[in-house]
PAZAPA-4460 file (N, C-alpha, C; in steps of 0.05 Angstrom, whole numbers, plus 32768, in hexadecimal, padded with zeros to 4 digits):
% residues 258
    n_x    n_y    n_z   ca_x   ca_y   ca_z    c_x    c_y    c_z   seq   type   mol
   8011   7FE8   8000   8000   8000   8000   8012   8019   8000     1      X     A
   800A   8031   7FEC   801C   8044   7FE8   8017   8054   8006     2      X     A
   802C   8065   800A   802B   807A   801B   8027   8099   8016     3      X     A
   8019   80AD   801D   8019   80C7   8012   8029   80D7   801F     4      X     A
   8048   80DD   8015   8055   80F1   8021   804E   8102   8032     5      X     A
   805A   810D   8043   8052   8120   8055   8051   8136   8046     6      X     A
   803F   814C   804E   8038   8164   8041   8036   817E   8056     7      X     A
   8045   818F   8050   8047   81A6   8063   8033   81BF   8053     8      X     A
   8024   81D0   806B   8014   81E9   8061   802C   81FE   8064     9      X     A
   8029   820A   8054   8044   8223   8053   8041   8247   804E    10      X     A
   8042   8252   8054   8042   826C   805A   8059   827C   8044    11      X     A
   8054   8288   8038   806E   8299   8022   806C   82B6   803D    12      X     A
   8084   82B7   8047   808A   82CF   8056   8096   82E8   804E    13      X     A
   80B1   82DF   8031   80C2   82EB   8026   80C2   82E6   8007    14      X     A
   80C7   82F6   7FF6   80D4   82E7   7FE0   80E0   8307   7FD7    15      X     A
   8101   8300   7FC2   8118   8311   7FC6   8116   8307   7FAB    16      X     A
   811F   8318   7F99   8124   8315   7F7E   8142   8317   7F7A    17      X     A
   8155   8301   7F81   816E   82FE   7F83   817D   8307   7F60    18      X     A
   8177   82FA   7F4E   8178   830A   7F33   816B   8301   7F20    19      X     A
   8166   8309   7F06   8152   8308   7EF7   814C   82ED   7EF0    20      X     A
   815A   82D6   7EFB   814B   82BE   7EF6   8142   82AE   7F04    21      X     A
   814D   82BA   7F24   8150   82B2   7F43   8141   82BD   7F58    22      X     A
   8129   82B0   7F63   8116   82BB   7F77   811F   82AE   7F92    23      X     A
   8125   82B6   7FA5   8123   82AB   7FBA   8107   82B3   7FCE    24      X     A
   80FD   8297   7FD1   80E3   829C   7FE4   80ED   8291   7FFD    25      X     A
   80E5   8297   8012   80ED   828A   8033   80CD   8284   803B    26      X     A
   80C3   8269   804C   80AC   8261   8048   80AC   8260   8061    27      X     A
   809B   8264   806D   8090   8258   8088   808B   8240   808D    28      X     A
   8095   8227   8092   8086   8210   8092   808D   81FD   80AE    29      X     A
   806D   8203   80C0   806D   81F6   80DE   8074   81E0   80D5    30      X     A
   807E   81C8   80E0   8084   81B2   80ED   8094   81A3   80D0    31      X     A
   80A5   81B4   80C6   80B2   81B3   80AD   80D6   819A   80BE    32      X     A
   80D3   8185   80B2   80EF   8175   80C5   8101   8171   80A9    33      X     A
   8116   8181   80A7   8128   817F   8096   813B   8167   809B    34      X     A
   813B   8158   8080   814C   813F   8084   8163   8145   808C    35      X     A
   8175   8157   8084   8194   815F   8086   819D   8162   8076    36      X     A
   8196   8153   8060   81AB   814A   804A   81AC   8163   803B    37      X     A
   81BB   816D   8033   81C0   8189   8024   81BD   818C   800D    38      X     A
   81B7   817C   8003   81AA   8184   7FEA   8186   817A   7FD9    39      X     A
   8176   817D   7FFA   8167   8169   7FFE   814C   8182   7FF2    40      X     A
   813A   817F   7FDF   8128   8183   7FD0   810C   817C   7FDE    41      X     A
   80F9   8193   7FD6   80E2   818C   7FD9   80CB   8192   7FC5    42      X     A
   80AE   8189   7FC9   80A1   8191   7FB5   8093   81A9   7FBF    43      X     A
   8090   81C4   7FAB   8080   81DC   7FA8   8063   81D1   7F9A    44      X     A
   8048   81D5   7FAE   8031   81DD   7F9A   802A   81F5   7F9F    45      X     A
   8028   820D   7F91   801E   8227   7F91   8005   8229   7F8F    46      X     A
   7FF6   823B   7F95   7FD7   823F   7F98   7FCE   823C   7F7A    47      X     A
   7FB8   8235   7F78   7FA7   8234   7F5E   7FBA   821C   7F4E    48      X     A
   7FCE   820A   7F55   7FD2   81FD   7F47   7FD1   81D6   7F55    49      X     A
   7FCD   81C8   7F48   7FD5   81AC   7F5E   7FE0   8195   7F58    50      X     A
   7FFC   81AB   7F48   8010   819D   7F39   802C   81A5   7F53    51      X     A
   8041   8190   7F55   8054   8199   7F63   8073   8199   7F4D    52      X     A
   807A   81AF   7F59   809E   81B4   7F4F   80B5   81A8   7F62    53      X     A
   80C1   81A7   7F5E   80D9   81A0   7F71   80E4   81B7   7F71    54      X     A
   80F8   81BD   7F8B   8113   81CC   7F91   8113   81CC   7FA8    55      X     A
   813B   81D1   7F9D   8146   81C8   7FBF   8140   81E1   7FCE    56      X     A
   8149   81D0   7FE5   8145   81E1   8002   8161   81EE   8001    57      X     A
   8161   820C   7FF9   817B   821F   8002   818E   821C   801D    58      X     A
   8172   8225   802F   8176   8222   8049   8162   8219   805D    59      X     A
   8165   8218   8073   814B   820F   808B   8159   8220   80A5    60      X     A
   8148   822D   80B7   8150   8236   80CD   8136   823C   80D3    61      X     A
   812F   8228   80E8   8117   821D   80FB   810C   821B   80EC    62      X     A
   80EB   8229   80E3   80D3   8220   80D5   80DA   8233   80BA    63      X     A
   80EE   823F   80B1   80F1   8251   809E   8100   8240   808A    64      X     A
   80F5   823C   8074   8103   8228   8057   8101   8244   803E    65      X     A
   811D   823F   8031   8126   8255   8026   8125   8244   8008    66      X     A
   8115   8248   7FF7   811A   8240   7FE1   8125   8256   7FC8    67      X     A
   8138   824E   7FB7   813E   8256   7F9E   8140   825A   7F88    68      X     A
   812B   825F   7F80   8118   8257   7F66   8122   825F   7F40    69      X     A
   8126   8250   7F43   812F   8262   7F1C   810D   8265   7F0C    70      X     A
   8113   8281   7F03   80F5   8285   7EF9   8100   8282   7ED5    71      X     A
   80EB   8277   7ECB   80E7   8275   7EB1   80DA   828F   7E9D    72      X     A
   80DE   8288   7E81   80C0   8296   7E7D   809F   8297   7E85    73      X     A
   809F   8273   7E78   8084   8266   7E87   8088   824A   7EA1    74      X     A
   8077   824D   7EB3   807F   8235   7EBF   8063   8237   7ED1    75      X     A
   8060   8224   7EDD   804E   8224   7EF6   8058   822D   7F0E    76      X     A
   806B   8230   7F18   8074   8245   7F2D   807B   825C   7F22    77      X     A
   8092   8261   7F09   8096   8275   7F02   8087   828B   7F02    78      X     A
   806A   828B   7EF7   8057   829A   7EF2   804E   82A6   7F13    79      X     A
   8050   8295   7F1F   8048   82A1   7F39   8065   82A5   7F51    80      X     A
   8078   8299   7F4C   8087   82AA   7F5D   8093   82C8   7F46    81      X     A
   8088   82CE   7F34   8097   82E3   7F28   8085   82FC   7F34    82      X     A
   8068   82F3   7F38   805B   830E   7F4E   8068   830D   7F6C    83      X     A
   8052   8313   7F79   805A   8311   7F9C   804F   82FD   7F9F    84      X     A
   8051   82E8   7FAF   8049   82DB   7FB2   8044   82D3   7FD1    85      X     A
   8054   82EF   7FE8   8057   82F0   8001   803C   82ED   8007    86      X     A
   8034   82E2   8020   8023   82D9   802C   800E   82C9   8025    87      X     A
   8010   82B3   800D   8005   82AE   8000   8003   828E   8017    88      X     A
   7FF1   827F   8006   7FF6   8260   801B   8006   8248   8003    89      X     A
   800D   8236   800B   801B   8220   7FF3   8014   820E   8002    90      X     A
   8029   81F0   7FF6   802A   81DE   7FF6   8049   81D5   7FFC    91      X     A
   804E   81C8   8010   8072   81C7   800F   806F   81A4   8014    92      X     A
   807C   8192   8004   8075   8174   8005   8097   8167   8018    93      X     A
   8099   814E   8027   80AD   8147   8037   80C0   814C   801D    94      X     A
   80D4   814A   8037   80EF   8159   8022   80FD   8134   801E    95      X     A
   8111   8137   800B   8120   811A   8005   8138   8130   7FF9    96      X     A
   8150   8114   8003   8168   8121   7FF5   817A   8108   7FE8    97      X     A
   8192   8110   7FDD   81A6   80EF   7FD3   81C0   80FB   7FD7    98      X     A
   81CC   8111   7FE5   81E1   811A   7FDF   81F1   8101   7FF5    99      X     A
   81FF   80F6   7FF4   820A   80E3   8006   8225   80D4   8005   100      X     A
   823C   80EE   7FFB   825C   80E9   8000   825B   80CA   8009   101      X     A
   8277   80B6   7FFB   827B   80A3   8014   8293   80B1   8029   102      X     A
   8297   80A2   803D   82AC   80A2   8050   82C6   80AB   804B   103      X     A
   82CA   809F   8031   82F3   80A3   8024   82F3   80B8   8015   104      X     A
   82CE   80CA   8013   82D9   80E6   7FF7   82EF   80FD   8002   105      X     A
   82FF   80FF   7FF8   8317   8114   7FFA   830B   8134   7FF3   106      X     A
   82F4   8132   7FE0   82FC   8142   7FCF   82D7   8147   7FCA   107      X     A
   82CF   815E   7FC1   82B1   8161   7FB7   82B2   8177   7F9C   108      X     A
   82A8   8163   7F8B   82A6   8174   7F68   8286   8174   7F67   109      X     A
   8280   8193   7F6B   8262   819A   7F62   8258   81A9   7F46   110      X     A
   824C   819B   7F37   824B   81B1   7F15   822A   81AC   7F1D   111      X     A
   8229   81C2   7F0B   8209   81C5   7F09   8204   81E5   7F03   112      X     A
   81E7   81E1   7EF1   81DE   81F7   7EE5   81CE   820B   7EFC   113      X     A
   81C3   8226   7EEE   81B8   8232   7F04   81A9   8231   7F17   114      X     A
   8199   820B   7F0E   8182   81FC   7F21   8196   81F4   7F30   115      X     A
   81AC   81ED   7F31   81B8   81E5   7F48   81C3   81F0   7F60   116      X     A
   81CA   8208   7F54   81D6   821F   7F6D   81CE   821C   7F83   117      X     A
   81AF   8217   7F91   81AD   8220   7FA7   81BC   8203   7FB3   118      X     A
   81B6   81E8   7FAA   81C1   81D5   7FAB   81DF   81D2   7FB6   119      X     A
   81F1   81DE   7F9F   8205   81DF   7FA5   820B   81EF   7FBF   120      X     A
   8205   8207   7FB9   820C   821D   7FD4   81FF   820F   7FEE   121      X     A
   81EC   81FF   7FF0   81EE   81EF   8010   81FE   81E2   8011   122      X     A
   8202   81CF   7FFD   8220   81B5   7FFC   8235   81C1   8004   123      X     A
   8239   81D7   7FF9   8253   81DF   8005   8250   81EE   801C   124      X     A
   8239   81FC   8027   823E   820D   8042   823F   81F5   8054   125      X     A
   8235   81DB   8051   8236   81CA   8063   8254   81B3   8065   126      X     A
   825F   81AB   8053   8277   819F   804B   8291   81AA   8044   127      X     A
   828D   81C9   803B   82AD   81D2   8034   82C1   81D9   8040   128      X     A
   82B3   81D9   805E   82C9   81DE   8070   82DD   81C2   807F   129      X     A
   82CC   81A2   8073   82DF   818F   8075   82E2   8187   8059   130      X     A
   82D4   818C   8045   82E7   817D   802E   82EA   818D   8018   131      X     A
   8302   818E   8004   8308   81A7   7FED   82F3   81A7   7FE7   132      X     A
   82E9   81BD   7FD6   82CB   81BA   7FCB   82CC   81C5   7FB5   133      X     A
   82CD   81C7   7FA1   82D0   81D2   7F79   82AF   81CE   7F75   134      X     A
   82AD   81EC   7F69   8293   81F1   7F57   8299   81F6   7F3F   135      X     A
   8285   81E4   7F34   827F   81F1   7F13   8262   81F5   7F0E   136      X     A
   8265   8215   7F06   8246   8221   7F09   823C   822C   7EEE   137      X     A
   8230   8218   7EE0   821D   822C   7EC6   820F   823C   7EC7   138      X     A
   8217   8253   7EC8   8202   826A   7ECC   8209   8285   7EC0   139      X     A
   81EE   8292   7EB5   81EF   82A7   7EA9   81FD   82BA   7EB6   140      X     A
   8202   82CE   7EA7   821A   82E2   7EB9   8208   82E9   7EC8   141      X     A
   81ED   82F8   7EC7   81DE   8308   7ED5   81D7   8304   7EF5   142      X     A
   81DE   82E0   7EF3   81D3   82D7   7F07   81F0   82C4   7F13   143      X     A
   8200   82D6   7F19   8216   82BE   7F28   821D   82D7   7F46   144      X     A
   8211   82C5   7F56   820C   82DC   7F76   822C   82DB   7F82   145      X     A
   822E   82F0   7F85   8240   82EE   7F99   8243   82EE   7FB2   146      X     A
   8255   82D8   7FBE   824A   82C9   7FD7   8239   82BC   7FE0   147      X     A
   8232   82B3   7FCA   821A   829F   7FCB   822A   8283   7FD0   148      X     A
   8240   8283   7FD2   823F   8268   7FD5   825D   8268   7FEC   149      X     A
   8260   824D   7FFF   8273   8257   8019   828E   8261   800D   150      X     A
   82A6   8269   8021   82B5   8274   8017   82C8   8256   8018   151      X     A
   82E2   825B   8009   82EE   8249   8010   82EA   8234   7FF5   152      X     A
   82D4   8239   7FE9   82C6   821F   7FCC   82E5   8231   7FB6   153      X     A
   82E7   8219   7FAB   82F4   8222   7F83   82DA   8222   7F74   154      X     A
   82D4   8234   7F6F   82C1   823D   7F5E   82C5   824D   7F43   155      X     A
   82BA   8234   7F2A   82BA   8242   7F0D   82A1   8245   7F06   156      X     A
   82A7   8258   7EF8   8288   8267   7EEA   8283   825D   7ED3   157      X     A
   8277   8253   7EC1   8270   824B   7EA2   825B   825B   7E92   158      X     A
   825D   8266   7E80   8241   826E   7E76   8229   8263   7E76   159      X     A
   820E   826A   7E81   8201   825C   7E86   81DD   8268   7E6C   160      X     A
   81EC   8275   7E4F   81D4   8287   7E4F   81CF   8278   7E33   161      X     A
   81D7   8267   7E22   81C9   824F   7E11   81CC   822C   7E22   162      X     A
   81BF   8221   7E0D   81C7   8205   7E17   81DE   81FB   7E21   163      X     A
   81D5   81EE   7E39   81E8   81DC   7E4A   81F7   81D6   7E3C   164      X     A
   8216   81D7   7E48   8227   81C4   7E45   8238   81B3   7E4B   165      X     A
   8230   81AE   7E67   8234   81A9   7E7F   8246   8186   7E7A   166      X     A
   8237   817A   7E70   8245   8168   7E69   825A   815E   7E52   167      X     A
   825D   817B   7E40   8276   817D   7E34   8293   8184   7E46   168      X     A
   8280   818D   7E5A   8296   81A3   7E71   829C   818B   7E84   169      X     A
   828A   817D   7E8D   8299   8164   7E9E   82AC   8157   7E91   170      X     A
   82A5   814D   7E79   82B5   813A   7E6F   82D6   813E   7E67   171      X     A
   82E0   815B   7E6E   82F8   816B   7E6A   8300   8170   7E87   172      X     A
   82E9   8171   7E9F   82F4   8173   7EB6   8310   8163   7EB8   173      X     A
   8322   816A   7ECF   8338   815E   7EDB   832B   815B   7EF6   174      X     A
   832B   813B   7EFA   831E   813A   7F11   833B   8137   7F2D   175      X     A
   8331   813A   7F48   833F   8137   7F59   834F   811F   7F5A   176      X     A
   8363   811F   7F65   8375   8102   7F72   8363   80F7   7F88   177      X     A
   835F   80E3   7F81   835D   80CF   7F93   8335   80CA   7F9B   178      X     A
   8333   80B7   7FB0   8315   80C5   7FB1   8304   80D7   7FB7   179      X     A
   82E9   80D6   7FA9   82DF   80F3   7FAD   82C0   80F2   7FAD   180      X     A
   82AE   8101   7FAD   8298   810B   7FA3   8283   8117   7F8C   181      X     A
   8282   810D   7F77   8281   8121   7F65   8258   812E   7F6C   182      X     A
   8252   8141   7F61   822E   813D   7F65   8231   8154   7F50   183      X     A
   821E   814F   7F49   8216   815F   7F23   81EF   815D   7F2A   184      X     A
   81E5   817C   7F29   81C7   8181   7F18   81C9   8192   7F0B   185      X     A
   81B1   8187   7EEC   81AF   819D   7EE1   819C   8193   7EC6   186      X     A
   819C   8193   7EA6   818F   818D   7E99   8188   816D   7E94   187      X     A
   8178   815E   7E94   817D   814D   7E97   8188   8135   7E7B   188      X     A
   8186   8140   7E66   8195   8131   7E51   81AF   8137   7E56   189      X     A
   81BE   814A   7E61   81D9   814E   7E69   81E2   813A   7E7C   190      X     A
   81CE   813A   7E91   81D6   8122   7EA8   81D8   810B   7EA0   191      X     A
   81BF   80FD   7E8F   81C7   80E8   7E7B   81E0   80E5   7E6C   192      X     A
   81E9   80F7   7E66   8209   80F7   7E61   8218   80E9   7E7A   193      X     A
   821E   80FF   7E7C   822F   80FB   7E99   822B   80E3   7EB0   194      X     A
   821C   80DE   7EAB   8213   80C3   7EBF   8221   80A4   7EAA   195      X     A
   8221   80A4   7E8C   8235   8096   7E85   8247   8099   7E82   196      X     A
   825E   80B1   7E7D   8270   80BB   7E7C   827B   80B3   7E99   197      X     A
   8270   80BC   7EB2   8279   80B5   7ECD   8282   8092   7ECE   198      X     A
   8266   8084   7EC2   8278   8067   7EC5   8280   8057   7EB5   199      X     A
   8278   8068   7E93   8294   805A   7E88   82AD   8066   7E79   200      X     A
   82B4   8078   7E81   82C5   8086   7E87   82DA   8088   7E94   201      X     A
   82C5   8096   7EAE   82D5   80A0   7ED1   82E0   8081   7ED4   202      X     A
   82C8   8072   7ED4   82C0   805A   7EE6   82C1   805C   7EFC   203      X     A
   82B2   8070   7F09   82A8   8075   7F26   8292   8065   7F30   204      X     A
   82A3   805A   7F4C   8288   8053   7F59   826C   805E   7F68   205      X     A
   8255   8051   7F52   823C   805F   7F4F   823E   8070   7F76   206      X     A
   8249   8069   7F8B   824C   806E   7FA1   8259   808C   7FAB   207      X     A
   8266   8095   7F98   8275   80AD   7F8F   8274   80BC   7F7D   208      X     A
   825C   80BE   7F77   8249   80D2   7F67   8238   80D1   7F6D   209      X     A
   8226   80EB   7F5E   8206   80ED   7F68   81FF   8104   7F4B   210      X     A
   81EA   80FA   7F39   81E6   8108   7F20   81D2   810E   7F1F   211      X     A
   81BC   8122   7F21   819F   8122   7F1D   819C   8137   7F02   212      X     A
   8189   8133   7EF9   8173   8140   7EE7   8160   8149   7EF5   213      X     A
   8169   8167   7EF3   814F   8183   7F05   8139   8182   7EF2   214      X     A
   8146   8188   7ECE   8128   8193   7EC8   8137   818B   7EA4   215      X     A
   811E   818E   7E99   8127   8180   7E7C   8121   8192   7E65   216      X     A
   8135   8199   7E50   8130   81A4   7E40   8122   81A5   7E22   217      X     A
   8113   81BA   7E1F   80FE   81BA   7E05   810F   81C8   7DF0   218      X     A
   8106   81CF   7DDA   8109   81D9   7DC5   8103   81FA   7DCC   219      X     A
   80EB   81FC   7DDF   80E2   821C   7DDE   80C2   820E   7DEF   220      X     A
   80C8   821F   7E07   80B4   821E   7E1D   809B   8228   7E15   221      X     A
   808B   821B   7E10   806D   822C   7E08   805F   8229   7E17   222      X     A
   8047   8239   7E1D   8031   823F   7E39   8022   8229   7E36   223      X     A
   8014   8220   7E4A   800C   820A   7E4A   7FEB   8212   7E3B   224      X     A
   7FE5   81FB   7E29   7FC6   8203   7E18   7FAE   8207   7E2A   225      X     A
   7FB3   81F8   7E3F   7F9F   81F9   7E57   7FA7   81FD   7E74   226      X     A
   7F99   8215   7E7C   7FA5   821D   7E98   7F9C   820A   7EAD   227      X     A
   7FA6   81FC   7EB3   7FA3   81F3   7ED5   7F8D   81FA   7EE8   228      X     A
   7F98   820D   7EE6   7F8A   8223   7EFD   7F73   821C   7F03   229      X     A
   7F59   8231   7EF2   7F3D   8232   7EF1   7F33   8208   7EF6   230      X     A
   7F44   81F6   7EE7   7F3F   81DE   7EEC   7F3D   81CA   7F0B   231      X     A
   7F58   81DA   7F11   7F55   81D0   7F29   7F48   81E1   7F46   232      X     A
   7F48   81F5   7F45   7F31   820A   7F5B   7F14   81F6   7F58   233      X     A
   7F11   81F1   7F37   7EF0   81EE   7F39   7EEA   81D1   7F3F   234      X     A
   7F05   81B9   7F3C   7F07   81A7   7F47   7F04   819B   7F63   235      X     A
   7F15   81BB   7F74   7F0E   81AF   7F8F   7EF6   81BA   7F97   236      X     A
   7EEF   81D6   7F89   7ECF   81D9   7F97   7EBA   81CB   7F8C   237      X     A
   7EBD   81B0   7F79   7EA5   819B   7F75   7EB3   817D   7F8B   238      X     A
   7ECA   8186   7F99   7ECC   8172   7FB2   7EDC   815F   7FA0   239      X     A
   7EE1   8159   7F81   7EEE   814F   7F78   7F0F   813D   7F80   240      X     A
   7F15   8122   7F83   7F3B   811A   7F83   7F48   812B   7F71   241      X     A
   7F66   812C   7F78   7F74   8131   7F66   7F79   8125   7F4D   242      X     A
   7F72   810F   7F4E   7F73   80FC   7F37   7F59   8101   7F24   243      X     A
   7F42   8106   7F33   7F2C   8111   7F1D   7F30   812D   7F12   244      X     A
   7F46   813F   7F22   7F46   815C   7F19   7F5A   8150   7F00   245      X     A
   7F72   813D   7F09   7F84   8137   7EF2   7F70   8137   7ED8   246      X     A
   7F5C   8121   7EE1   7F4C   811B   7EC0   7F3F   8126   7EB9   247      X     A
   7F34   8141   7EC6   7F2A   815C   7EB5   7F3A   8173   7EA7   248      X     A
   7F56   8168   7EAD   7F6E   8174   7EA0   7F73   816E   7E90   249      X     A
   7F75   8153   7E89   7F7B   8148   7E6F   7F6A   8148   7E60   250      X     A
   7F53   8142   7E69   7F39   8148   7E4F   7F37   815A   7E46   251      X     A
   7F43   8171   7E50   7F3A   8196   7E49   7F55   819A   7E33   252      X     A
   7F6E   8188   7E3D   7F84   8188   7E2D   7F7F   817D   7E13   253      X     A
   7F6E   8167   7E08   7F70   815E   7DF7   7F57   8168   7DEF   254      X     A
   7F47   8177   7DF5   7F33   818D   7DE1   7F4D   8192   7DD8   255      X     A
   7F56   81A7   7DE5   7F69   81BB   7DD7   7F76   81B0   7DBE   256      X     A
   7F7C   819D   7DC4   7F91   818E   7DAA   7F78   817B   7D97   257      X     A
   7F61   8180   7D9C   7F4D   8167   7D7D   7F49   817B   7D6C   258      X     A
***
């Protein structure tokens, strides 16, 4: 029998427009138990919608979760963290993480595009002060913070303002002596790279890496044919599951497209 994740009610207290592609919101969320793991992710549902996004957790200090949001043109959060969205109510889902060094890593190699930053910048406020720590950061000029990430990191900048190339750029890396850590997010046909490249290549043990796929690339982001929205408000005021709001979504989707 499946289990239904834990689900937190959440409060928007703050949100900081860090730079034009980067929102930071800080959430209120009572009885919020952060796993530890530092690069540990949760799910966002925003009002009017009852679809969830992922992103990591920046930071936590007591009931306060700091998220870092890269805004799009179109997106289902984008659209709504690009207004205010302070005092608004959400959805914050249990957090999960995989970041998990073994015992003998000497050494921590973090790459990753601008979805990864907040990622990275915990990994290292939490780890760089016992193990070397090297960044590689794809990111647009507009948006590379300073001090955003602990002191003490080797940190390179990459252009981050056409397509990834993240896994042309690994594959030229010089990696450290001896053992280590490597952890890479970012597009996910890139990670698909790099996840064979790592073992037949590196031939690293799957135990000393960690590769994810944040988010996946299109040709050209187009608005979605049917809004969400109005579907699901009128879903829960007929007392409607989520699974029956799902199937008044898709039916309304495939008008659009007969």
């Amino acid at each position: 029998m499946s289990t239904r994740a834990q689900q937190y009610d959440a409060d928007v207290v703050a949100r900081e427009q860090l730079t034009p592609h980067l929102v930071r919101l800080t959430l209120d969320v009572p009885g919020y138990v952060s796993t530890g793991i530092p690069d540990e992710w949760v799910g966002l549902v925003v009002p009017g919608q009852f679809q969830s996004r992922y992103y990591t957790v920046r930071s936590v200090d007591g009931t306060h979760l700091v998220l870092d949001v890269v805004v799009h043109e179109v997106g289902l959060v984008t659209e709504w963290a690009s207004g205010d969205p302070t005092g608004q109510r959400v959805v914050v889902t249990e957090p999960k993480g995989s970041f998990l060094p073994p015992t003998d890593a000497g050494w921590l190699l973090l790459v990753g595009d601008l979805t990864a930053l907040p990622a990275m910048a915990r990994i290292a406020a939490t780890h760089a002060a016992e193990l070397p720590t090297r960044i590689v950061a794809e990111v647009p000029a507009d948006s590379r913070l300073e001090g955003y990430f602990a002191d003490g990191v080797e940190l390179s900048w990459l252009p981050g303002d056409g397509p990834s190339r993240l896994a042309e750029v690994v594959t030229d890396l010089a990696f450290p002596e001896g053992p280590g850590y490597f952890w890479m997010a970012g597009e996910s046909a890139q990670m698909r790279a790099i996840r064979k490249h790592l073992m037949r290549d590196r031939k690293l043990p799957s135990t000393h890496y960690d590769v994810m796929g944040y988010w996946r690339s299109v040709a050209q982001r187009q608005p979605r044919a049917v809004d969400p929205g109005p579907i699901w408000r009128a879903g829960k005021a007929a007392g409607k599951s989520d699974e029956e709001i799902w199937a008044d979504y898709d039916a309304a989707q495939g008008a659009v497209h007969e």
